[in-house]
C-alpha positions as CSV (number, residue, x, y, z in Angstrom):
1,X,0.0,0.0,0.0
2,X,1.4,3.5,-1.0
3,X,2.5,6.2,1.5
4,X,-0.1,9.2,1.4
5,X,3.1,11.4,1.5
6,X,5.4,9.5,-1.0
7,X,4.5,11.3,-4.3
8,X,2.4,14.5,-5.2
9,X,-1.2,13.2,-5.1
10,X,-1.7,14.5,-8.8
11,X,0.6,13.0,-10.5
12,X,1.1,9.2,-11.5
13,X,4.0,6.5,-10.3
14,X,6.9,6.1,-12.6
15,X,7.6,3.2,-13.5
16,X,11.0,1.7,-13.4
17,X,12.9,0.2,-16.6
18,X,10.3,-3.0,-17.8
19,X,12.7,-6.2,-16.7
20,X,11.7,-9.7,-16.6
21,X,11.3,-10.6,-12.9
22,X,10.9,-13.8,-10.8
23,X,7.6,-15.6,-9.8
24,X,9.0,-14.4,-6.0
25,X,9.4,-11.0,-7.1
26,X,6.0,-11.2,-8.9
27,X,4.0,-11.9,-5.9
28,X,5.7,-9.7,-3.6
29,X,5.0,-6.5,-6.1
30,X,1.7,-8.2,-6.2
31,X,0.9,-8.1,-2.9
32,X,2.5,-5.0,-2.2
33,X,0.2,-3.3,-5.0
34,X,-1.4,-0.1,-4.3
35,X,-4.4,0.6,-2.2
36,X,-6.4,1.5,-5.8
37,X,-5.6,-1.7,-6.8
38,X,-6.9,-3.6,-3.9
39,X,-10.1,-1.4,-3.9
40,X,-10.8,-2.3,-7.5
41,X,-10.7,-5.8,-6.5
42,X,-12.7,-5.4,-3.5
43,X,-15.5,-4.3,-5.9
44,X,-14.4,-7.4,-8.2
45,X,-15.1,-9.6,-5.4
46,X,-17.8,-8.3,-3.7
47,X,-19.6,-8.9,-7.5
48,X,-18.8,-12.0,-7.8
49,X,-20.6,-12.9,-5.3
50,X,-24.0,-10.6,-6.5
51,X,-24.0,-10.9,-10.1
52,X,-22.9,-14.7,-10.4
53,X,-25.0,-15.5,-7.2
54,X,-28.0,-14.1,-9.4
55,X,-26.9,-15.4,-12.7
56,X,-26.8,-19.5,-11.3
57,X,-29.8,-19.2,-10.6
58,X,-31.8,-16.3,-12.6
59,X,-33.6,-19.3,-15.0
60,X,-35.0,-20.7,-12.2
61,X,-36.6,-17.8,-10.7
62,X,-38.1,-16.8,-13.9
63,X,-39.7,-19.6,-14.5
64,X,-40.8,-20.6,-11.1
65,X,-41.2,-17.5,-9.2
66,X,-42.2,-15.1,-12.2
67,X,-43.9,-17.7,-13.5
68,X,-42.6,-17.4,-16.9
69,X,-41.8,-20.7,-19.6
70,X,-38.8,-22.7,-19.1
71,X,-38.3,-21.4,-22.9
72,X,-39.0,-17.9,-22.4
73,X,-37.2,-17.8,-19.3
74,X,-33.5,-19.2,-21.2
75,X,-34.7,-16.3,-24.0
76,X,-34.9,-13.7,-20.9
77,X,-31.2,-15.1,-19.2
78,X,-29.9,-15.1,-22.7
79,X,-30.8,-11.6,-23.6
80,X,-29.6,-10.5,-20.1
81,X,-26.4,-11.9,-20.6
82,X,-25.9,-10.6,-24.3
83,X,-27.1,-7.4,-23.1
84,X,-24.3,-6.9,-20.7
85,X,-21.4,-7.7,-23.2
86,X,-23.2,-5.5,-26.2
87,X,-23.2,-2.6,-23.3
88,X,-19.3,-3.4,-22.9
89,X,-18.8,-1.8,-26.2
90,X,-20.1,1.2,-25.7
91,X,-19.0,0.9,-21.4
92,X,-15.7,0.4,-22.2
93,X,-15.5,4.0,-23.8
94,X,-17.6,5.6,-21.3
95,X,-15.2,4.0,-18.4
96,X,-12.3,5.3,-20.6
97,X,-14.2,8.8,-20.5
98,X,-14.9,8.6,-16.7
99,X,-12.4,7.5,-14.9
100,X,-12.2,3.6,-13.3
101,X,-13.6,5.7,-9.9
102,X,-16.5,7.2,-11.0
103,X,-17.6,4.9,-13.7
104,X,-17.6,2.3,-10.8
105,X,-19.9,4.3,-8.7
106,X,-22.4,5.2,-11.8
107,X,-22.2,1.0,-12.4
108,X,-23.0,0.4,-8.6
109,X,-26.2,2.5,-7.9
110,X,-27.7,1.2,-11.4
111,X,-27.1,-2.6,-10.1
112,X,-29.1,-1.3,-7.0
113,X,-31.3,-0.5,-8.7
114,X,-31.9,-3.1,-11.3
115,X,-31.4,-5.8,-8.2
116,X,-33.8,-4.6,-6.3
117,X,-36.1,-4.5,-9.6
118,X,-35.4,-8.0,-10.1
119,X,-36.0,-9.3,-6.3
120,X,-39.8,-7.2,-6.3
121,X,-40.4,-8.7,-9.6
122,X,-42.9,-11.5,-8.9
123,X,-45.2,-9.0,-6.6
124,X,-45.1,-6.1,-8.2
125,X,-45.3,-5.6,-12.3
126,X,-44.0,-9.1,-13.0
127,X,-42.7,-9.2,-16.7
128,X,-42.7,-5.6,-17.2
129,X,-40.5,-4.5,-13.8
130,X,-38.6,-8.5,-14.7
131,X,-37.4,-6.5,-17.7
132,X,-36.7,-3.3,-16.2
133,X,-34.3,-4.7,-13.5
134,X,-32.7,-6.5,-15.9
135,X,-31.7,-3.9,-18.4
136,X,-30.3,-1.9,-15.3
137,X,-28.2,-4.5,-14.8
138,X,-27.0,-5.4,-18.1
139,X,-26.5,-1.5,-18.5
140,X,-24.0,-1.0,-15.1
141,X,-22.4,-4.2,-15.8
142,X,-21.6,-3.4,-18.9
143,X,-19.6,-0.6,-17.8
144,X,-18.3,-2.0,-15.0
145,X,-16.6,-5.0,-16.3
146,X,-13.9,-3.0,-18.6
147,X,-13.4,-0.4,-15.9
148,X,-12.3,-3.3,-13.8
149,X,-9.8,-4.4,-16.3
150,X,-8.9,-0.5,-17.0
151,X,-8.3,-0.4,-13.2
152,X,-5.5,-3.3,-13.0
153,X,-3.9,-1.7,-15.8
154,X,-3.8,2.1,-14.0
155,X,-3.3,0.6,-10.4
156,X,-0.5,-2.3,-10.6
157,X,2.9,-1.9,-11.6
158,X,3.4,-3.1,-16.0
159,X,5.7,-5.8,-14.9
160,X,3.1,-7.9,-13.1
161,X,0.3,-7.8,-15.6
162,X,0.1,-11.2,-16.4
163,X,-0.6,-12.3,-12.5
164,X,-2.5,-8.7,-12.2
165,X,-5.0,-10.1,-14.8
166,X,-4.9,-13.1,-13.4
167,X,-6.0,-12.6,-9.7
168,X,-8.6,-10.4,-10.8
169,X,-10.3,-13.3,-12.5
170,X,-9.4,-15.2,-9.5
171,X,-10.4,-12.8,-6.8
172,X,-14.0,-12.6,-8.8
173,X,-14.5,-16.8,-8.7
174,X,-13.6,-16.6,-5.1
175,X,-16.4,-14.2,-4.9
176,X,-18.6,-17.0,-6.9
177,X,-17.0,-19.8,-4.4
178,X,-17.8,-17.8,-1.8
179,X,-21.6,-17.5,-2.9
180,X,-22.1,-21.1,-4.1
181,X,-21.4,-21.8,-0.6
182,X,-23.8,-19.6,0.8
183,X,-26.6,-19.7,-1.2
184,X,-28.2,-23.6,-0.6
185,X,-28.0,-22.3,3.0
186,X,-29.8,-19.0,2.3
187,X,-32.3,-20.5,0.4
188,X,-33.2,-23.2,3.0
189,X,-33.1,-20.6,6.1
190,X,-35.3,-18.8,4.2
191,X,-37.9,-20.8,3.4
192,X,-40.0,-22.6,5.8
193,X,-39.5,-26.6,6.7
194,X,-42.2,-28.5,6.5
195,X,-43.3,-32.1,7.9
196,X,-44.5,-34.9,6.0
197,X,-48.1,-34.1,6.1
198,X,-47.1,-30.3,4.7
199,X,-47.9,-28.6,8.1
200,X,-45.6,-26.0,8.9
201,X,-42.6,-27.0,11.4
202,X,-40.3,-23.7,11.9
203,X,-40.3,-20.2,9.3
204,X,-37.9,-18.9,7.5
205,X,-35.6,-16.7,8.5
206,X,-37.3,-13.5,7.1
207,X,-40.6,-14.6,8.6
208,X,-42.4,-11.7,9.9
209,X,-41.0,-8.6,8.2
210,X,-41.9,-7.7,4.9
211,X,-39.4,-9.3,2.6
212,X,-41.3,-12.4,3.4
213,X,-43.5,-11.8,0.9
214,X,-40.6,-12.2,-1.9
215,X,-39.5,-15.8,-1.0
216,X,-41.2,-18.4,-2.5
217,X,-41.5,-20.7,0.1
218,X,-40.8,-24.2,-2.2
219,X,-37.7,-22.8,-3.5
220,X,-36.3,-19.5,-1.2
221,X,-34.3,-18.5,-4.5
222,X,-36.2,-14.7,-3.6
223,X,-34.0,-15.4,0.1
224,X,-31.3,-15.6,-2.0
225,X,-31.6,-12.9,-4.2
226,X,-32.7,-10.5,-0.6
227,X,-29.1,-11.2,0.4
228,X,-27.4,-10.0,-2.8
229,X,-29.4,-7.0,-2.6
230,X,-27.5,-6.4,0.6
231,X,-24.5,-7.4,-0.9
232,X,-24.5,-4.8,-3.6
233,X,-25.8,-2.2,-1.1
234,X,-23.0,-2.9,0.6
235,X,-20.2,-2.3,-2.5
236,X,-22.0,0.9,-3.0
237,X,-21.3,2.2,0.8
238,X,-17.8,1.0,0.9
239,X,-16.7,2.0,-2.7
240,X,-18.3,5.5,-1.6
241,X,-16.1,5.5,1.6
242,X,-12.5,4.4,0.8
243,X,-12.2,4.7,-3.1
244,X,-11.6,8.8,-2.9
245,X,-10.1,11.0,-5.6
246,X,-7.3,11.0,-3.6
247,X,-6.5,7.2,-4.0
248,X,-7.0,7.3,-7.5
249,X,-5.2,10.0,-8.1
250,X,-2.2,9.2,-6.2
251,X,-2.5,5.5,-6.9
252,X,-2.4,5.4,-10.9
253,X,0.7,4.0,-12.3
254,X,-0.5,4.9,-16.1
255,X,-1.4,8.6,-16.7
256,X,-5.0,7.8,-18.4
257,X,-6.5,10.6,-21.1
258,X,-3.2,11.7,-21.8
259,X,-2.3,12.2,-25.8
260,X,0.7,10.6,-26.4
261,X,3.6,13.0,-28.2
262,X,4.1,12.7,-32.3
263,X,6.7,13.9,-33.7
264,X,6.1,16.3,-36.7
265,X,6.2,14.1,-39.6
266,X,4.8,10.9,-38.2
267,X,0.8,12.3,-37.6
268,X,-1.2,9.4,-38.8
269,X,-4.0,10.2,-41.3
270,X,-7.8,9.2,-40.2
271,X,-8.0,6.3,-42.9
272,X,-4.2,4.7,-41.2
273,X,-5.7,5.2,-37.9
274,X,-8.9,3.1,-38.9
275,X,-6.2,0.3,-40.5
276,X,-4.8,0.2,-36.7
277,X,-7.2,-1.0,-34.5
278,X,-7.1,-5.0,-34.1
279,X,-10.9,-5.5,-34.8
280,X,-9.7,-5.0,-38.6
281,X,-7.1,-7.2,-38.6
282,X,-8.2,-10.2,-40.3
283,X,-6.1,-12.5,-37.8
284,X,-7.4,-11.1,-34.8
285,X,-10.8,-11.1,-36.2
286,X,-10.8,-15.4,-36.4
287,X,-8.7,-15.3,-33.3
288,X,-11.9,-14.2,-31.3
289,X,-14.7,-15.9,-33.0
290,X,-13.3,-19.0,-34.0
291,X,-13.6,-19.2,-30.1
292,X,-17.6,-18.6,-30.3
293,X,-18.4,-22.2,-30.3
294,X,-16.7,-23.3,-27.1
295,X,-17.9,-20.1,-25.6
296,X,-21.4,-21.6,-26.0
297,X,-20.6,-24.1,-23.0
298,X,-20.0,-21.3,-20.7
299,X,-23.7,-20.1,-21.4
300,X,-24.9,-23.7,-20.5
301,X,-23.3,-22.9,-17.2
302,X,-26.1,-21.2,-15.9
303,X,-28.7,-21.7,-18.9
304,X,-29.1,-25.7,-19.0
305,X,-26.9,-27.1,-16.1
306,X,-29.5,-25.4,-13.7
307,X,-32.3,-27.0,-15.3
308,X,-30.5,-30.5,-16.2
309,X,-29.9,-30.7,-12.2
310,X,-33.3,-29.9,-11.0
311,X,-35.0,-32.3,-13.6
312,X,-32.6,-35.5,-14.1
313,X,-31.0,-35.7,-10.1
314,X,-32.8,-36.2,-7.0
315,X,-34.3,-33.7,-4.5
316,X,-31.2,-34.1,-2.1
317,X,-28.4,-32.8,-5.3
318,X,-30.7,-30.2,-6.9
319,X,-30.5,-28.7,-3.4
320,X,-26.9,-28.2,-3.4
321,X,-27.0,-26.6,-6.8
322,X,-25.0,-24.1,-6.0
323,X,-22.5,-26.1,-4.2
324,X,-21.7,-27.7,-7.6
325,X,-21.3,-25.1,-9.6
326,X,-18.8,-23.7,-7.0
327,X,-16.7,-26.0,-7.4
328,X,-15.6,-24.4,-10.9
329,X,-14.7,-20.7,-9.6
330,X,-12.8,-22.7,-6.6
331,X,-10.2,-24.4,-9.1
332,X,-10.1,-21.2,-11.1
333,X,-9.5,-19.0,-8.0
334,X,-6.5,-21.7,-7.1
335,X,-5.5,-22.8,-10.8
336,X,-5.3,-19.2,-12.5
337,X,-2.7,-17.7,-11.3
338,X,-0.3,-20.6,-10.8
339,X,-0.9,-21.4,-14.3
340,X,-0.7,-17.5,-15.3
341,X,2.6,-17.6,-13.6
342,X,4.3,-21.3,-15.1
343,X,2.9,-20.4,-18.3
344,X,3.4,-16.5,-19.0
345,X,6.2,-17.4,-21.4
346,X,4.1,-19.8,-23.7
347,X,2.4,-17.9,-26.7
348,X,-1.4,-17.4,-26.2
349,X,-2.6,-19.4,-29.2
350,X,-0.7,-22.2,-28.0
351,X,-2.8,-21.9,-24.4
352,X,-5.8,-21.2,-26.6
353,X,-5.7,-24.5,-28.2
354,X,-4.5,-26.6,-25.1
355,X,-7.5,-24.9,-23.0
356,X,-10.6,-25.2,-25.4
357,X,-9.3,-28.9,-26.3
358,X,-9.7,-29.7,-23.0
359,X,-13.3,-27.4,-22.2
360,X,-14.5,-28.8,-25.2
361,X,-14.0,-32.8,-25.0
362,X,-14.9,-32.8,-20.8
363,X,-18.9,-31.9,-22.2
364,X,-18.6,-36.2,-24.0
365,X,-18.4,-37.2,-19.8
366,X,-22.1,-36.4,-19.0
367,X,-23.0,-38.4,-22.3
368,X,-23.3,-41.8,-20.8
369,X,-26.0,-40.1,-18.6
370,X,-26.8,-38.3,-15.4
371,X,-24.7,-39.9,-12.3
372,X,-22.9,-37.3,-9.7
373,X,-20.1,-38.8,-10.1
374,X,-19.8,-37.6,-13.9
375,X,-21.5,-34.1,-12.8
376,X,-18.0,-33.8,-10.4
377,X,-16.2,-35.1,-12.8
378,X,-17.1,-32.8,-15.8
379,X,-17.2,-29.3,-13.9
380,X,-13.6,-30.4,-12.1
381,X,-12.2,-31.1,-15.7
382,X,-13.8,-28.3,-17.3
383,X,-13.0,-25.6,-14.8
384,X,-9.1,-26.3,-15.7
385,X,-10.1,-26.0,-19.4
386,X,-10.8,-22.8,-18.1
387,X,-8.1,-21.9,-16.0
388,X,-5.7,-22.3,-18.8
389,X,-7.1,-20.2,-21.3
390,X,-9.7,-17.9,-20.8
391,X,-7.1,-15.0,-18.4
392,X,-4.6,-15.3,-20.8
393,X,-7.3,-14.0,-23.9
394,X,-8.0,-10.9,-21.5
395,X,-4.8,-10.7,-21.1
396,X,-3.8,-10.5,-24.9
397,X,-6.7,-8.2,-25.6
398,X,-5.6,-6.0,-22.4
399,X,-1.9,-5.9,-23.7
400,X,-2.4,-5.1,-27.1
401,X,-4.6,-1.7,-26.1
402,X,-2.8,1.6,-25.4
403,X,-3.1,3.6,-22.2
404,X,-6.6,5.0,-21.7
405,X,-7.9,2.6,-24.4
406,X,-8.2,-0.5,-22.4
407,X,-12.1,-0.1,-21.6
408,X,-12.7,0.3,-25.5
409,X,-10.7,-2.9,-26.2
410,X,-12.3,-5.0,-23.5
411,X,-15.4,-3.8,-25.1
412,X,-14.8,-4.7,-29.0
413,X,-13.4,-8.2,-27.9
414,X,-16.0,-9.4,-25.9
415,X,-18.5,-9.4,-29.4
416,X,-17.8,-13.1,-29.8
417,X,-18.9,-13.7,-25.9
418,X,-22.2,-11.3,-26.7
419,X,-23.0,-14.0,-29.5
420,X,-22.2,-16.6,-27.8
421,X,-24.7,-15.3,-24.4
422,X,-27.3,-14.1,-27.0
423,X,-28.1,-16.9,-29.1
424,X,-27.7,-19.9,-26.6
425,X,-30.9,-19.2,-25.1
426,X,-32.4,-19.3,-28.1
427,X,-32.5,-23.0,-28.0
428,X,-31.1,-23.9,-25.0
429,X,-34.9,-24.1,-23.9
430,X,-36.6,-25.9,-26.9
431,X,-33.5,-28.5,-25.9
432,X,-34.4,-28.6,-22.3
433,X,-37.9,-29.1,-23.2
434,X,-37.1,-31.8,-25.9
435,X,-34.3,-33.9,-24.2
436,X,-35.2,-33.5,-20.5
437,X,-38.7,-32.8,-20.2
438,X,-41.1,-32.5,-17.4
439,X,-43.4,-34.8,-18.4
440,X,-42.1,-37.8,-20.7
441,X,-38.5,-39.6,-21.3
442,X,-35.0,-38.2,-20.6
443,X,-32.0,-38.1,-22.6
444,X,-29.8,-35.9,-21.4
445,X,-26.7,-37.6,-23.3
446,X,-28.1,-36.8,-26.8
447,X,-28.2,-33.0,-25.9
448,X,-24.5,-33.3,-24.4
449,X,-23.2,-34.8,-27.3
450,X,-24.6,-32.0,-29.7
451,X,-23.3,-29.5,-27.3
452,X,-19.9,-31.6,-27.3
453,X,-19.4,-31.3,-31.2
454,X,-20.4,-27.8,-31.7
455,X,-17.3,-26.8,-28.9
456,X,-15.0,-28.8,-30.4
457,X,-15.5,-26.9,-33.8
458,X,-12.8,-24.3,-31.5
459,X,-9.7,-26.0,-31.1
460,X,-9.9,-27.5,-34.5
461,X,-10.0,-24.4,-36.0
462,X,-7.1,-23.1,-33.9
463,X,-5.0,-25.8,-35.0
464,X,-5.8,-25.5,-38.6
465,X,-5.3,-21.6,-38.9
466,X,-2.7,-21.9,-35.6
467,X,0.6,-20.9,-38.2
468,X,-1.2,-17.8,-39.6
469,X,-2.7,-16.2,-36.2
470,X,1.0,-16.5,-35.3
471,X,2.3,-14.1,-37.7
472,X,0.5,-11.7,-35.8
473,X,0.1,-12.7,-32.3
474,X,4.0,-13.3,-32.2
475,X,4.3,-9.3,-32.6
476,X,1.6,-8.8,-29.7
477,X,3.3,-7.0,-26.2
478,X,2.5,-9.4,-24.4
479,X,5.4,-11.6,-27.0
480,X,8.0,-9.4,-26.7
């Protein structure tokens, strides 16, 4: 943590001479990062644990305590979801135009907002305030995610960006650990316990004051979603309190909003600077969508896995949803940064293809059928599919954007992940309905192995175009 009296409070760090330092050096700058640092990544916790806590298990309360279809629910989830990754195009340049600080506290009181749209939702309005919450959310989330990223880059020291990147995705799945953990216990406090002949034997735990009203008392999913409110209510106070001008101001290692200096002679004309931004670059163009198709088994994260649980396993594993799916942010929070660290020397394509081989060929173990063993099995193998690639991508994106620019980067490369979030839900329902239905025969393994060969169309096509992608990504910062 910075001395208050160390530097003038206006003016950024200067950074020493870039030099190529040792994993021990790497955590102790780390660790030793600035107090803007650490408050960015309170925030990046603290969300984890709201958005993602809401997100596992937003189908189900729109279908159950809305009342909406299981189809019309994955359509709602799926537009949520696109909507906050087409509003990181347009966040990333208004974080960019803000400031990390203040577009944090503009993100913050809109997620208030929108949450505590979303929790009143099956009282009051139903579809109509359903939908309003959500586009509040999608809206400050949007602009919240690349300030995030904007902030590691203006509050930690260039020589530990790979690990900087990497325990912010960490810090946010400890957030999501931290939930999945909580939330089966939320939900059955908050809901009342009944005996076999349905008589009532104790009340939940917001019995008697108002709230009551928003749990649904066969589920408690609203108990759940009462918490986060208080969660994000919380974020707001503290962000208000300790994340002052001041910090920022003194904190920033990268001036942000500051022209760099041409030399007369080397102005670049409108049309050149149009040729230089990566989204026109044909190589960086495949680079991000060939990965659309494994990105589609991160949307069946909280689109079909949900509902596959709650419909093909028994009462007593559909209760510890959440405990499940935790078990993917805990590897990542663990996994991450080790791999980050033993790895930040290997080319990104190269983790690219070793990470969506693996994501992609884990989805053929829950083809034999449901069984928890195989449920374990698939999000364990899976989550270090994840680990190995999906940091390093930010990373690349991250590295390749100048100062003040990484918001609007962020932004632009998250259009494959909009896609991917956006159109899942499109059928992700019909397939719920047809494979797993309510009423009728399951087979689960038939939608898994259609899901299984659409993800491996990803590495394939990394290793077929890996030779070309180099000729780029080998001139990338984060290569040299």
């Amino acid at each position: 943590m910075s001395d208050d009296t160390s530097q003038n409070d206006s003016e950024p760090k200067e950074v020493e001479e870039l030099e190529d330092l040792s994993l021990l050096d790497n955590f102790k700058m780390l660790f030793g990062a600035s107090r803007g640092f650490w408050l960015v990544n309170q925030i990046n916790f603290l969300d984890g644990i709201a958005y993602f806590g809401i997100l596992n298990l937003l189908t189900l309360f729109i279908s159950r305590d809305v009342g909406m279809s299981i189809n019309a629910s994955t359509i709602a989830v799926s537009t949520f979801t696109g909507l906050v990754t087409l509003f990181m195009f347009g966040g990333g340049f208004v974080s960019d135009w803000l400031g990390v600080r203040k577009a944090i506290t503009l993100c913050l009181g809109g997620l208030l907002i929108g949450r505590i749209l979303l929790l009143i939702s099956p009282e009051f309005g139903h579809a109509s305030t359903l939908w309003t919450g959500l586009i509040f959310m999608a809206i400050a989330t949007g602009i919240m995610q690349p300030a995030l990223y904007a902030g590691v880059k203006e509050f930690s020291d260039p020589r530990t960006a790979t690990i900087g990147y990497s325990l912010l995705y960490a810090i946010m799945n400890l957030g999501i650990v931290s939930e999945g953990i909580l939330s089966p216990l939320v939900r059955e406090w908050s809901r009342p316990e009944l005996n076999d002949a349905g008589e009532t034997i104790s009340h939940g735990m917001f019995h008697g004051s108002f709230l009551d009203i928003f749990v649904n008392e066969s589920n408690g999913i609203g108990g759940v979603f009462i918490f986060l409110v208080g969660v994000t209510a919380l974020m707001f106070v503290l962000h208000i309190i300790l994340f002052t001008k001041k910090v920022e101001d003194r904190d920033r290692y990268v001036e942000v909003n500051k022209k760099p200096v041409v030399k007369v002679g080397e102005e670049k004309t409108m049309m050149e600077r149009i040729k230089g931004l990566p989204f026109l670059d044909p190589r960086f163009i495949f680079f991000i969508f060939i990965l659309l198709p494994v990105r589609t088994l991160f949307a069946h994260q909280f689109l079909t896995i949900p509902e596959y649980v709650f419909r093909d396993f028994s009462e007593a594993v559909s209760d510890r949803l959440e405990w499940f799916q935790a078990l993917n942010p805990l590897i990542i929070v663990i996994f991450v940064p080790l791999i980050a660290m033993f790895t930040r020397k290997v080319n990104v394509v190269k983790m690219m293809i070793i990470g969506t081989t693996v994501s992609a060929l884990t989805t053929f173990i829950l083809v034999p059928g449901p069984h928890v063993s195989t449920l374990i099995i698939y999000t364990i193998v899976f989550s270090f599919g994840e680990a190995i690639w999906s940091s390093r991508f930010l990373e690349y994106v991250a590295d390749l954007a100048p100062a003040g620019k990484v918001g609007a980067y962020m932004g632009l490369a998250g259009i494959p992940w909009f896609l991917a979030k956006a159109t899942t839900g499109l059928y992700a329902g019909n397939m719920i309905e047809r494979f797993i239905p309510l009423n009728g025969p399951h087979d689960s393994g038939t939608m898994w192995l259609i899901y299984a060969l659409i993800a491996c169309i990803s590495p394939v096509g990394l290793i077929i175009g890996y030779k070309w992608v180099m000729k780029s990504v080998k001139h990338s910062p984060s290569q040299a």
